[in-house]
C-alpha positions in Angstrom: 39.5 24.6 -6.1 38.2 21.6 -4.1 40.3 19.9 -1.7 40.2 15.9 -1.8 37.6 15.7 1.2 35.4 17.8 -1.1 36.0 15.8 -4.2 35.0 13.1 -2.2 32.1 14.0 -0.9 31.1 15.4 -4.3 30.9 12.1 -5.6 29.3 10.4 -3.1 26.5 12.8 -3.9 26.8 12.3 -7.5 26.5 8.4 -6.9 23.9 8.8 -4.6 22.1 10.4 -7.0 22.7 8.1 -9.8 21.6 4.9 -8.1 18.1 6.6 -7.5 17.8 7.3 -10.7 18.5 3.9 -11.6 15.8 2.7 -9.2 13.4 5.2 -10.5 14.0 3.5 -13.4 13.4 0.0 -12.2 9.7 1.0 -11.2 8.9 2.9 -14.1 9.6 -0.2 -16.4 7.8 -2.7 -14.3 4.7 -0.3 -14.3 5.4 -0.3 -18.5 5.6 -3.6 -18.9 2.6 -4.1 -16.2 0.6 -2.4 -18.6 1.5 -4.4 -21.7 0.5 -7.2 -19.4 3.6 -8.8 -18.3 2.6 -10.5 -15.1 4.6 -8.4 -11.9 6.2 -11.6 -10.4 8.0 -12.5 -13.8 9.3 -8.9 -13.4 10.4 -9.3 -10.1 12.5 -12.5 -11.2 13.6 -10.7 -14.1 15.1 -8.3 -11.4 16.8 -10.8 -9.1 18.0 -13.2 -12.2 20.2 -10.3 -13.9 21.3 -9.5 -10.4 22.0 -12.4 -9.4 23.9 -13.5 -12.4 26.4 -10.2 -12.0 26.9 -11.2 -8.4 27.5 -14.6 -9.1 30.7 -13.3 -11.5 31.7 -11.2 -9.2 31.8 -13.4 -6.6 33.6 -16.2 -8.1 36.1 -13.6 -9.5 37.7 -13.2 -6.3 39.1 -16.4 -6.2 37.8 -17.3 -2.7 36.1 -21.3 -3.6 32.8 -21.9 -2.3 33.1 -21.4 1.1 32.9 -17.1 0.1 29.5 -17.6 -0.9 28.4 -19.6 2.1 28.9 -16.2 5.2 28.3 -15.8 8.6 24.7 -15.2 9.7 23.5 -17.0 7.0 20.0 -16.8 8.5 20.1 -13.4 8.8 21.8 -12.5 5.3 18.8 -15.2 3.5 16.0 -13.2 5.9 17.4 -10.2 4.6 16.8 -11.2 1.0 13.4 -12.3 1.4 12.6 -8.8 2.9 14.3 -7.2 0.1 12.1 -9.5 -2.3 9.0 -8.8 -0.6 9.6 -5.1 -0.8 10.2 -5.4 -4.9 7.1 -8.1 -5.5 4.5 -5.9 -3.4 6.2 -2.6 -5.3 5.5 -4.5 -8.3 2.2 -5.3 -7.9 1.5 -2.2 -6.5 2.4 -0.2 -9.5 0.3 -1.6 -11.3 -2.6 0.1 -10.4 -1.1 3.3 -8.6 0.4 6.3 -9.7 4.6 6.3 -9.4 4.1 9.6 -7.6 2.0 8.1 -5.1 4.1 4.4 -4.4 7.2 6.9 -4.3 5.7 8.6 -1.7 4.5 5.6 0.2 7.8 4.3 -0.5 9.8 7.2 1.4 7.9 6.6 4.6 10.2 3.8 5.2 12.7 6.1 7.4 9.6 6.6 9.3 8.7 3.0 9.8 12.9 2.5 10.7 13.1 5.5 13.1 9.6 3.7 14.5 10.9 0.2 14.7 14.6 1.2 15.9 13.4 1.2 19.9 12.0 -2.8 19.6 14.0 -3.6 17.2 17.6 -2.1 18.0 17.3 -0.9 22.0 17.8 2.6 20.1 16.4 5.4 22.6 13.7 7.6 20.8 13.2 11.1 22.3 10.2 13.4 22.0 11.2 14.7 18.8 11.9 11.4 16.3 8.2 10.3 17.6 7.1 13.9 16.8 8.7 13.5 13.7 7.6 9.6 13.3 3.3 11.1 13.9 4.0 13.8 11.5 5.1 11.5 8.6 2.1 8.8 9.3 -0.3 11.8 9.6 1.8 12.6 5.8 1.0 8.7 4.7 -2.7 9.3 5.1 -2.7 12.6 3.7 -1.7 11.0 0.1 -3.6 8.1 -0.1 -6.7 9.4 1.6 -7.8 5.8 2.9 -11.3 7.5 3.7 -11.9 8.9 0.4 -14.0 7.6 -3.0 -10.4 7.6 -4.7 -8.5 5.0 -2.4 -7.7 2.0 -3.9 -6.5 -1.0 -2.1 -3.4 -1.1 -3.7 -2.4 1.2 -1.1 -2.1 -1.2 1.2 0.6 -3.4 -0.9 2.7 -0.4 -1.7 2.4 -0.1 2.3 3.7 -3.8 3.1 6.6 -3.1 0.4 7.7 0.1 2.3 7.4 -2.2 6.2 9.4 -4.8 4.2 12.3 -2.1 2.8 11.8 -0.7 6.4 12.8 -4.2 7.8 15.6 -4.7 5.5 17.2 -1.3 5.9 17.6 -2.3 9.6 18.4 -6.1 9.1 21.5 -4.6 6.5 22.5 -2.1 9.3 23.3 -5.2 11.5 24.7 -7.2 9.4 27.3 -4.3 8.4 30.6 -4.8 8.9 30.0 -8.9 9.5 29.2 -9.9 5.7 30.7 -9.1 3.0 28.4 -6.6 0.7 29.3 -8.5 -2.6 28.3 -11.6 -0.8 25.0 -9.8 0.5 24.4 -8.6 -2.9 25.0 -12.0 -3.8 22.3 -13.4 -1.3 20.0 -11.0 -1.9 20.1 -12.2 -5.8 20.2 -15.8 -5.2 16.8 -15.8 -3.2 14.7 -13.1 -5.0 15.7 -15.9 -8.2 15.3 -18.8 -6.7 12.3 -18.1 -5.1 10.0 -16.6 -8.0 11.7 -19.1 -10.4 8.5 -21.4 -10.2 6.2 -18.3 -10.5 7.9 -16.7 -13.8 7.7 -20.0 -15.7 4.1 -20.5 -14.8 3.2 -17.0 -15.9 5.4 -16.0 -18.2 4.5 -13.7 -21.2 7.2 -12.5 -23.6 6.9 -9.1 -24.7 6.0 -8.3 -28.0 8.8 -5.2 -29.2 12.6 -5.4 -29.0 12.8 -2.5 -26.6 10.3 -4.3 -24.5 12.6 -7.4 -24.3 15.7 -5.3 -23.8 13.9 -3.4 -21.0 12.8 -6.4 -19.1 16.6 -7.7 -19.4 17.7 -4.2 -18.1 16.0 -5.0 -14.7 18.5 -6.7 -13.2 21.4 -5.0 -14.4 20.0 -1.8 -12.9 19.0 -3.4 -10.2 22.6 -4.7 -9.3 24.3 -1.4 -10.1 21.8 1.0 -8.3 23.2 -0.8 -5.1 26.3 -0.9 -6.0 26.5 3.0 -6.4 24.7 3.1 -3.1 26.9 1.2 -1.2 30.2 3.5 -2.8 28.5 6.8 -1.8 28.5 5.7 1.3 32.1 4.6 1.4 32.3 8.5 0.1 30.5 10.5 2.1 28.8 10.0 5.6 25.4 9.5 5.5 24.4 12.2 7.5 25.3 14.3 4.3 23.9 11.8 1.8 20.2 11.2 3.1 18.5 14.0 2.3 19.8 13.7 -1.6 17.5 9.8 -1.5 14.1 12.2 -2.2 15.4 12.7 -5.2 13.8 9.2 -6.2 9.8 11.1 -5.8 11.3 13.6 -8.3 13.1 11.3 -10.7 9.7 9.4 -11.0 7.6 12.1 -11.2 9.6 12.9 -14.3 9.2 9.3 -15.2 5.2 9.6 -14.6 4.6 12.9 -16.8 6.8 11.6 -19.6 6.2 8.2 -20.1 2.7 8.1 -18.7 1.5 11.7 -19.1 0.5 12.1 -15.2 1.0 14.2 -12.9 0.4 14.0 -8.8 -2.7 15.8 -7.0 -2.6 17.6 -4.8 -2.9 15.6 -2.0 -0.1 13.4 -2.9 2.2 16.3 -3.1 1.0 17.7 0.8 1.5 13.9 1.9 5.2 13.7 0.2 5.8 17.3 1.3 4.9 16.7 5.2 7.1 12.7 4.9 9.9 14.4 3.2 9.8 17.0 6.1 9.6 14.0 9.0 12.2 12.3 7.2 14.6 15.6 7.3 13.9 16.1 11.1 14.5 12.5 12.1 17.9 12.8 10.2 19.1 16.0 11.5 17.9 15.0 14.9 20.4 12.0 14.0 22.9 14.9 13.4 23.1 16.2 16.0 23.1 13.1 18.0 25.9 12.3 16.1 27.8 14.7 16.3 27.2 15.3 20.2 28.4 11.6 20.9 31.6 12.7 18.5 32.3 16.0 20.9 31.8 13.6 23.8 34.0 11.1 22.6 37.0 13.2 21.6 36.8 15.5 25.4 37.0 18.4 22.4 
């Protein structure tokens, strides 16, 4: 039987797992609906509008007046949320014209771009192996989207910006952690993608023809919200040094999603590059292990 710190970390797995899933499922509908000919930035409100609304509630639920909605490092949280929405806009786009497969991929070089960016960024120290590691996954990145070959398209380069903007917002969320409130991030984060495509979605906006179109393009949002939401509780489950490795799951859940809804299936040289980034992204992490863990022994004398 599993004791309660098992349970526990079970869970987190489990929800770690499930709020990939639900962002696998956020790109494969925008590249669906891309297709029918929905333009990608009425998506992308679609996305922040549901979240935003469910944030909104939750908010206001707690009872706290305005002034909960208005946090500390406003700056920051807003900056935060135009980084989040640059990652989703350029994703959208990107889409589009590439393969899931191969924006996953690009995607997952994010850890790369953090580990790259923590030294300017943070003052973190970066040893011999993390920049090892950090070569290693760029030399991955142009291994899948072959920027010298007949086949690249400059798509690439969007799905590229959306993975330095994720990158930037990873980082931006580990400073503000612990200052802001995550249901008042979350609300942030769905207040400016909204507000700020608004404009955009009326002037371009195309209702889909089908039912299960419509109800798709509703879903965005509502996945959108919950996906981080089961993020940010597997977290409070597990540590992440045991939950990182389980976020590759997203290149597999949408590599389902690209052979069953699309009927494709990735080349070979997107599979080496994901292959050689998934490997840089497991050695920068257990090099973070260990780190980790020595800091822990040093800390208790034990």
């Amino acid at each position: 039987m599993l004791n309660g710190h098992q349970d526990r970390a079970l869970l987190g797995i489990g929800l770690m797992l499930g709020a990939y899933f639900l962002f696998s499922f956020i790109d494969a509908s925008a590249k669906w609906l891309g297709q029918l000919g929905l333009p990608a930035l009425q998506l992308a409100f679609m996305r922040y509008f549901g979240h935003f609304v469910i944030s909104t509630g939750l908010v206001g639920l707690s009872g706290g007046g305005v002034r909960q909605f208005i946090p500390a490092h406003l700056g920051l949280v807003m900056f935060r949320g135009a980084l989040l929405m640059g990652s989703t806009v350029l994703n959208f786009f990107a889409v589009t014209y590439l393969p899931l497969t191969l924006t996953s991929t690009i995607l997952f070089s994010a850890p790369i771009i953090i580990c790259f960016l923590s030294w300017p960024l943070l003052g973190e120290r970066v040893g011999i192996y993390r920049w090892s590691a950090i070569m290693l996954g760029f030399f991955g990145v142009v291994v899948a989207i072959r920027p010298f070959d007949d086949s690249f398209h400059w798509a690439v380069l969007l799905s590229l910006g959306g993975a330095v903007c994720f990158a930037l917002y990873s980082i931006l969320t580990r400073r503000l952690a612990g200052r802001v409130d995550v249901d008042v991030m979350q609300f942030w984060s769905g207040a400016f993608g909204t507000f700020c495509l608004l404009p955009f979605a009326v002037y371009s906006w195309r209702s889909p023809d089908l039912l299960s179109d419509w109800m798709i393009l509703i879903m965005l949002g509502f996945f959108g919200w919950s996906g981080h939401q089961l993020l940010t509780k597997a977290h409070n489950l597990a540590p992440a040094s045991m939950l990182t490795p389980f976020g590759y799951s997203f290149i597999l859940f949408l590599t389902i999603w690209s052979y069953a809804v699309f009927d494709h299936l990735p080349d070979k040289w997107t599979v080496m590059g994901a292959l050689i980034i998934v490997v840089s992204g497991l050695v920068i992490w257990f090099r973070e292990l260990l780190r980790s863990r020595y800091k822990d022994v040093q800390t208790t004398g034990l």
